[in-house]
C-alpha positions as CSV (number, residue, x, y, z in Angstrom):
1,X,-15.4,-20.6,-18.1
2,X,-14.4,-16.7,-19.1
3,X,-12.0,-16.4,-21.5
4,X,-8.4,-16.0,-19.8
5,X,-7.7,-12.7,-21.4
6,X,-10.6,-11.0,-20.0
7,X,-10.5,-12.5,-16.6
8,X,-7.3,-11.8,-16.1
9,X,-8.0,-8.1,-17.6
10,X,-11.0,-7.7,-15.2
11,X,-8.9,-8.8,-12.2
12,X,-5.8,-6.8,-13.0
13,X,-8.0,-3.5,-13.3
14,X,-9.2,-3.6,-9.8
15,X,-6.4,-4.1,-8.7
16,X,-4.3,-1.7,-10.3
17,X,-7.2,0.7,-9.4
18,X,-6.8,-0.4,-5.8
19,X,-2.9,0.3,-5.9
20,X,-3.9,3.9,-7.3
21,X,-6.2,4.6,-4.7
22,X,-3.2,3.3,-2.1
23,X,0.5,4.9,-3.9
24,X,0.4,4.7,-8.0
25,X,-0.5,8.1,-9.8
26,X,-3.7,8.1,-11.3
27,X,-3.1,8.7,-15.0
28,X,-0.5,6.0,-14.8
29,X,-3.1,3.8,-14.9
30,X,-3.8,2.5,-19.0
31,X,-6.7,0.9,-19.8
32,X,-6.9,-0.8,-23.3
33,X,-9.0,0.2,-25.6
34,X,-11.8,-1.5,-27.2
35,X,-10.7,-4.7,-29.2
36,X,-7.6,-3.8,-26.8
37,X,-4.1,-2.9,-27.9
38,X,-2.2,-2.7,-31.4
39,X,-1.1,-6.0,-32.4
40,X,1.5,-4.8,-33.9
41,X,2.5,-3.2,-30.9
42,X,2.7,-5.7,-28.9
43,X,4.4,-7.9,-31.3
44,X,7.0,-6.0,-31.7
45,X,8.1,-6.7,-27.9
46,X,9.3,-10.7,-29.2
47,X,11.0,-12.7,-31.9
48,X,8.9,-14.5,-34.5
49,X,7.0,-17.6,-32.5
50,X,8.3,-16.7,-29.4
51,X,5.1,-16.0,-28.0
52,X,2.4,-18.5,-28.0
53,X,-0.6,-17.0,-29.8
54,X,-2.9,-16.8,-26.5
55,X,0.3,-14.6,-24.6
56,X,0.0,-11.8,-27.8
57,X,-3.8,-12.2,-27.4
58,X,-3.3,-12.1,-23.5
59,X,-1.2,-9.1,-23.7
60,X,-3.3,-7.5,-25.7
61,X,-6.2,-7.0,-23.4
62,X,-5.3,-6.6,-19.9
63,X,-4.5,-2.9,-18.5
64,X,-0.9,-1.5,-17.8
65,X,0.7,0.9,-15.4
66,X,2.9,3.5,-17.0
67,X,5.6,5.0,-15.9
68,X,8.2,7.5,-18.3
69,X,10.8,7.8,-15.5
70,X,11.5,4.9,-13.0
71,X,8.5,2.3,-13.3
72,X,5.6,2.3,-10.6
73,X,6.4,-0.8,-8.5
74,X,3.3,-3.3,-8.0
75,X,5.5,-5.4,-5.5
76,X,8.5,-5.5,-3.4
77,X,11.1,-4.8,-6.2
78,X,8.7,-5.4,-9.1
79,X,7.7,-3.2,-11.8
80,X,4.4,-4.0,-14.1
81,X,5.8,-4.5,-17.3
82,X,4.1,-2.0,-20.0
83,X,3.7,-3.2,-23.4
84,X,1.6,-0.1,-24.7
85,X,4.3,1.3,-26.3
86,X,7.2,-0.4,-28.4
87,X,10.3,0.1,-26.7
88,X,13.9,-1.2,-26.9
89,X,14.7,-1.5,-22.9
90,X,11.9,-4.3,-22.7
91,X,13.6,-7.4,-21.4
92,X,11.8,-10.6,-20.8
93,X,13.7,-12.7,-18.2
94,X,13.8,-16.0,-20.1
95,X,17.4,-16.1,-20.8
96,X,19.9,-17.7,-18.3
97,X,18.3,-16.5,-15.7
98,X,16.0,-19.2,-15.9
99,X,18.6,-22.1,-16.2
100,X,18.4,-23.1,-12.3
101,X,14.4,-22.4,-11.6
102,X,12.6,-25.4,-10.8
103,X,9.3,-24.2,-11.6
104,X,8.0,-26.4,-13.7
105,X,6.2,-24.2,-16.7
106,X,10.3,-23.2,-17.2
107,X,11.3,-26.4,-18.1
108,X,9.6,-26.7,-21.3
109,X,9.9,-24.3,-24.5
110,X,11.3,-21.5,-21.6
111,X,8.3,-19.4,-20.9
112,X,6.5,-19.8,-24.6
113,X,4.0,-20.0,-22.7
114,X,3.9,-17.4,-20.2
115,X,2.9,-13.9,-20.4
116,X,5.1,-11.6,-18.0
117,X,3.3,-9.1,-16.2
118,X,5.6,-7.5,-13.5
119,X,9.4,-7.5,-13.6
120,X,12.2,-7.0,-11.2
121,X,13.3,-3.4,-10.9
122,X,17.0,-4.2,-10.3
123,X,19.3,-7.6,-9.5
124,X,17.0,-8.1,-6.6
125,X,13.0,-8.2,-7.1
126,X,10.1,-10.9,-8.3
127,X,8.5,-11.2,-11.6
128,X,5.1,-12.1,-12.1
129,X,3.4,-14.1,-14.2
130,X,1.0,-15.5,-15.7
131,X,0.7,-19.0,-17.5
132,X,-1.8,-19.1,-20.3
133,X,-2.1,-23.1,-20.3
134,X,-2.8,-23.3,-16.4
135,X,-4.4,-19.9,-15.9
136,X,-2.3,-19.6,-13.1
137,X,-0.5,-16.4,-11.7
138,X,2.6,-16.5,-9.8
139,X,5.6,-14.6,-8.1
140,X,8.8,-15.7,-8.9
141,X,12.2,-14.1,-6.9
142,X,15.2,-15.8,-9.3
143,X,17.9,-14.3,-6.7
144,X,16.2,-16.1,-3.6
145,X,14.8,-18.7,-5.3
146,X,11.5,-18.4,-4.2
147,X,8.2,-19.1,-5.7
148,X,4.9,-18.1,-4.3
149,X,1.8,-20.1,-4.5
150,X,0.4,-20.6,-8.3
151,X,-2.9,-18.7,-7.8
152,X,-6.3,-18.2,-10.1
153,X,-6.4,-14.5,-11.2
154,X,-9.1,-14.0,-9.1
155,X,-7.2,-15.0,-5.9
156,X,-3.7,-13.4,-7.3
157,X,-5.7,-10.1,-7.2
158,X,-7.5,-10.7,-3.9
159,X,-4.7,-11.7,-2.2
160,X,-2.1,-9.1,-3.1
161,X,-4.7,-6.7,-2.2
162,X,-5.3,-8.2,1.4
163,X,-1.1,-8.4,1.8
164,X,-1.5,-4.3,0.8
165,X,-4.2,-3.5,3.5
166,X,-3.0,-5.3,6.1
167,X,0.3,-3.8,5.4
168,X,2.4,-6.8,4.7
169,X,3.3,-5.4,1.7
170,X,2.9,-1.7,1.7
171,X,4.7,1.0,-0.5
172,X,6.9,4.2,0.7
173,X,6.7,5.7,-2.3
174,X,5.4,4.8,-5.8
175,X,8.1,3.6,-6.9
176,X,9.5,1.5,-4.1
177,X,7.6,-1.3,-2.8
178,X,8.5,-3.1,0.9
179,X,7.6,-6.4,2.5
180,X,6.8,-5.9,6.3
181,X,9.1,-9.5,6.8
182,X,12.4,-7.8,5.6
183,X,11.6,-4.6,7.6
184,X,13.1,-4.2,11.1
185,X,10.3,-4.8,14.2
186,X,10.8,-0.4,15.4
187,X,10.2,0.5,11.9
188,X,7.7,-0.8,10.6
189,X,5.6,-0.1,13.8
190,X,6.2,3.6,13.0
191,X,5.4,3.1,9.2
192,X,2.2,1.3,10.4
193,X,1.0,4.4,12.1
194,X,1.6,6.6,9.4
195,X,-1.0,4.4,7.9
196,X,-3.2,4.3,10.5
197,X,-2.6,8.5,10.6
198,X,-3.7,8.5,7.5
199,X,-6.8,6.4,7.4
200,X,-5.5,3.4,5.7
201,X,-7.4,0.7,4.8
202,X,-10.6,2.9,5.1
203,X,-12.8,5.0,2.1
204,X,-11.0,8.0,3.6
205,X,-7.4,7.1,3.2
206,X,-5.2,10.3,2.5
207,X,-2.7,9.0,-0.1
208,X,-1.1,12.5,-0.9
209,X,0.2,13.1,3.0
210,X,0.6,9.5,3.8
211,X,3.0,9.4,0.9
212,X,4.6,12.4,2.0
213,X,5.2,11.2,6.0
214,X,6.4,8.3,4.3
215,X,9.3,9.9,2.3
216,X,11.4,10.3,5.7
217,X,11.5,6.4,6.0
């Protein structure tokens, strides 16, 4: 079996190549570099021990997508956290916002364990992440309280790309991520064919003027 850290970096590069190819910028994508990123860095992000060795380690390796101004969303309300830089408006969700989840990794030591790689982009939104005992990736929505299927990396990747190209989940600008099941019937069939306009899911996709059709929605 891989190691975690570069499994999960392997699977997280195609598909945050895949969300560049669909609605993310380009040179927002970082890509560690060899014997990844500063440890110091990344350490700087959490208290003394609050981290279990394999999340620093984790963290470490796996690519990011950068954002200076309001973060590139990765999922409906979610924003891929970036620890490539130390910053003072990171915030890690294990606080009380965690007191009434009933996923199980919560209830012991309060995410020790867990690395988080996407985070709400305001009250409402999921967090991702990714549990370095389990290998397990998840979605977790604290204001719904819902909880999407604990999933390999492999399958977290493949599936979040599948929900992108078949337009379940699909974006309206980079910053601003939608779920087909919370938009109204009329509407989305007219975001659809902007898609379909535009060539998506196909080689030939036109990401500059679909984004820009899709700024009137």
């Amino acid at each position: 079996m891989r190691p975690l850290h570069e499994e999960l970096a392997d699977e997280l590069l195609s598909l945050y190549r895949f969300m560049v190819t669909l609605h993310i910028p380009e040179e927002a994508l970082k890509i560690p570099p060899p014997g990844g990123w500063r440890d110091d860095t990344i350490r700087a992000r959490f208290e003394p021990g609050e981290k279990d060795e394999a999340v620093i380690k984790l963290l470490r390796h796996i690519p990011y997508i950068a954002s200076k101004i309001e973060g590139y969303q990765i999922w409906e309300g979610c924003e891929c956290n970036n620890f490539t830089e130390t910053s003072k408006d990171f915030f890690d969700p294990l606080e009380e916002i965690m007191d009434t989840c009933n996923w199980e990794p919560l209830k012991v030591e309060r995410g020790k364990y867990l690395a988080t790689l996407g985070k709400s982009a305001g009250r409402n939104g999921w967090y991702i992440f990714c549990d370095v005992r389990t290998r397990e990736v998840i979605h977790v929505d604290f204001q719904e309280g819902a909880i999407a299927p604990e999933a390999s990396p492999r399958i977290f990747a493949e599936t979040t790309k599948e929900s992108f190209r078949k337009l379940d989940a699909y974006p309206i600008r980079p910053n601003k991520v939608c779920l087909a099941a919370m938009t109204g019937k009329d509407e989305m069939s007219e975001i659809r064919k902007v898609f379909d306009k535009h060539g998506w899911p196909g080689e030939a996709f036109r990401k500059s003027e679909c984004l820009e059709d899709l700024a009137n929605f």
